[in-house]
C-alpha positions as CSV (number, residue, x, y, z in Angstrom):
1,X,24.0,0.0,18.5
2,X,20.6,-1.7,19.5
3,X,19.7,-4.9,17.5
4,X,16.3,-5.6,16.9
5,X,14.6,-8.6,17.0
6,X,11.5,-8.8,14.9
7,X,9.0,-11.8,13.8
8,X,9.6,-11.1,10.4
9,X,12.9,-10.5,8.1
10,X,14.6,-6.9,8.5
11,X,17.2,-5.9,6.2
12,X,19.0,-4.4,8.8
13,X,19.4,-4.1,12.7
14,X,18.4,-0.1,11.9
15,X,15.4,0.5,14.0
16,X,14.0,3.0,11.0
17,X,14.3,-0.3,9.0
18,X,12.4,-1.7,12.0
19,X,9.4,0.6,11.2
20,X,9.4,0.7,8.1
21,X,9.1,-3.1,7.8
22,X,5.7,-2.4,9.6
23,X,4.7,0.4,7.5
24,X,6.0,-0.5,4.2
25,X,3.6,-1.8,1.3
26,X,1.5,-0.2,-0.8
27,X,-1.2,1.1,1.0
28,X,-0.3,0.6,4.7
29,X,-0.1,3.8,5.2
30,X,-3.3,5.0,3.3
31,X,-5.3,2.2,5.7
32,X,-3.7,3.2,9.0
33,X,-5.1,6.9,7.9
34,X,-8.6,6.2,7.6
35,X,-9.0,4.3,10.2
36,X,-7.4,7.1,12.1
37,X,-9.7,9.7,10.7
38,X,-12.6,7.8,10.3
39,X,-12.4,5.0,13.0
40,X,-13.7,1.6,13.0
41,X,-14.7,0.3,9.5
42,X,-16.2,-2.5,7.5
43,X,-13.9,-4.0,4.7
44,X,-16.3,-2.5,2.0
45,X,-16.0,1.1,3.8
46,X,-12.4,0.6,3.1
47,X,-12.5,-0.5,-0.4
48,X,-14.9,2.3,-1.1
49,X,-12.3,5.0,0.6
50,X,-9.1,3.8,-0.9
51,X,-9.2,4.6,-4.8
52,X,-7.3,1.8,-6.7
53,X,-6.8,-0.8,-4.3
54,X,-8.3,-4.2,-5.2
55,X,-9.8,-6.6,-2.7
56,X,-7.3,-9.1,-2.7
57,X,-4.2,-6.6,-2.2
58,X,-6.4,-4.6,0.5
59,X,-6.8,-8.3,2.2
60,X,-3.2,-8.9,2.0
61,X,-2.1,-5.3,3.6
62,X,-4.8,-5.8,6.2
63,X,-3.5,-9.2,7.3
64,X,-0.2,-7.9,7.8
65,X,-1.0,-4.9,9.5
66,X,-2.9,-7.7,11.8
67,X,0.2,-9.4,12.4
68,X,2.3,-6.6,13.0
69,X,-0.4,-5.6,15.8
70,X,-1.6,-2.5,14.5
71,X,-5.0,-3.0,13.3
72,X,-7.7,-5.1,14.9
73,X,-9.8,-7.8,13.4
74,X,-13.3,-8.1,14.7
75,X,-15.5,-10.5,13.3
76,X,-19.1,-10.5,14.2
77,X,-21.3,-14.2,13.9
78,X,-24.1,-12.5,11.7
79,X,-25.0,-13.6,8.8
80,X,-24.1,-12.2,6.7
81,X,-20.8,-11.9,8.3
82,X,-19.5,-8.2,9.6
83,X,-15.9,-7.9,9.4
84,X,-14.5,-4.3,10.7
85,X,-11.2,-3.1,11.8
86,X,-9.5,-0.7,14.0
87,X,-6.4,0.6,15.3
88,X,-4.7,-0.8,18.3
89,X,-3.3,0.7,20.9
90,X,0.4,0.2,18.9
91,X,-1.4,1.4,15.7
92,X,-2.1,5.0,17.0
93,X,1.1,5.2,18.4
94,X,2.2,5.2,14.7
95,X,0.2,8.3,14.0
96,X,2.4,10.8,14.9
97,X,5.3,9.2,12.7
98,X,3.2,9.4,9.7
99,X,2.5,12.6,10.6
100,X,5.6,13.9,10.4
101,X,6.1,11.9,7.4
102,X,3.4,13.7,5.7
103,X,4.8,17.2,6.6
104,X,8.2,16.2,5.2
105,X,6.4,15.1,2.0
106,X,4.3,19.1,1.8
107,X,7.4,20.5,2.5
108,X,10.0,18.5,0.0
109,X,7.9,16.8,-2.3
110,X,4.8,18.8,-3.0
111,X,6.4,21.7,-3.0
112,X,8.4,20.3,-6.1
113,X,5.4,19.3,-7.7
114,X,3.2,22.3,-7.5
115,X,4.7,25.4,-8.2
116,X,4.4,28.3,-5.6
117,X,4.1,31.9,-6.3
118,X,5.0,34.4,-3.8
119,X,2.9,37.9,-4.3
């Protein structure tokens, strides 16, 4: 058995609890997939993307996501001030996870949902 050590709480030494305490939350996972389809964006491209998030929850995901080092924070000394964010190196290599989380989902979930006829 490995045990983790993490910067924040884990429920358990699991390493899938590990991830998950990264990728948990609301809309972690919806954020980490725009900025992996669309690239670098502002916080208002992001609001404007993800339906139903509000500014202060969005703020709070994006902060943690920060911490966890998976997205980056660039702020620019304009004024206004620009704010955008990116993945990190560590945030790509997430991609592939979610991935597979996704297919799991089309195959087990979905397919539940939506019935499919065979012809």
């Amino acid at each position: 058995m490995i045990l983790l050590t993490m910067p924040h709480a884990m429920k358990n030494d699991c390493a899938i609890d590990a991830t998950m305490s990264v990728i948990e939350g609301r809309w972690k996972a919806v954020v980490l997939c725009k900025l992996m389809t669309k690239g670098t964006m502002r916080f208002s491209h992001l609001m404007k993307e993800i339906e139903g998030v509000s500014p202060r929850m969005l703020t709070k995901q994006l902060k943690e996501l920060e911490r966890d080092g998976m997205v980056l924070r660039k702020t620019y000394t304009e004024i206004p001030p620009r704010v955008e964010y990116s993945l990190t190196g560590r945030g790509k290599s997430i991609i592939p996870v979610l991935t597979a989380i996704a297919q799991w989902g089309v195959s087990n979930v979905l397919r539940e949902i939506v019935e499919i006829h065979d012809e």
